[in-house]
C-alpha positions, 0 to 999 in steps of 0.5 A: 506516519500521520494516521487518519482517525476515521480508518483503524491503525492497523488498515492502514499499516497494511495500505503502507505494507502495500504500497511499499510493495507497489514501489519496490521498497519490499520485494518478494521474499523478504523478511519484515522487521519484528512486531516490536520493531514495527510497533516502535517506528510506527509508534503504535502497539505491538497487539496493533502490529501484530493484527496487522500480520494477521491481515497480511497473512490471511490476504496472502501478502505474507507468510510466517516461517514458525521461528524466522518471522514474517515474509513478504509473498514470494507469488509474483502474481500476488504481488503484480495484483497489489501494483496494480491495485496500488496504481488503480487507487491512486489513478482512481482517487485523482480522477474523483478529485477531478470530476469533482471540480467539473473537469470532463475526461479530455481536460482530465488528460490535458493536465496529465499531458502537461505535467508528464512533458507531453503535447495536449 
């Protein structure tokens, strides 16, 4: 994973923990691999990992079993508002970056049509 310098490393650890979540890669219940584990494939320190535990934990994303590690929620409703969150950031960001090259709503969709296979 390439990190962006303006954000901290462990955020964006928890983006990814997030968007593995969106895509089904991670699925409720599931154990996460160990803080050392995590610290060499993303090739940062382990303090880095475990913070990033610490903010999945205190957003209810996971949950540790004291000796057995960390688990991914098993709160369906948790984890439908992480797709969705997932889904409305990307959605989001593509429309800023259209809006930003002056295209209005219906050319917006024009493409996406296009692109998806569908008639404009």
């Amino acid at each position: 994973m390439k990190f962006d310098n303006n954000r901290p490393i462990y955020l964006q650890i928890v983006s990814e923990v997030r968007k593995d979540i969106a895509s089904g890669h991670l699925v409720a219940g599931q154990k996460l691999p160990s803080v050392r584990q995590l610290a060499v494939d993303y090739k940062v320190n382990p303090n880095t990992i475990q913070r990033t535990f610490r903010e999945l934990e205190g957003m209810g994303i996971t949950f540790t079993k004291r000796g057995m590690g960390t688990f991914i929620t098993e709160d369906t409703e948790m984890i439908e508002e992480i797709k969705t969150s997932v889904v409305d950031s990307y959605v989001n960001a593509y429309i800023e970056s259209m809006k930003a090259l002056n295209l209005d709503n219906e050319e917006i969709i024009a493409i996406l049509k296009k692109r998806l296979g569908g008639a404009a």
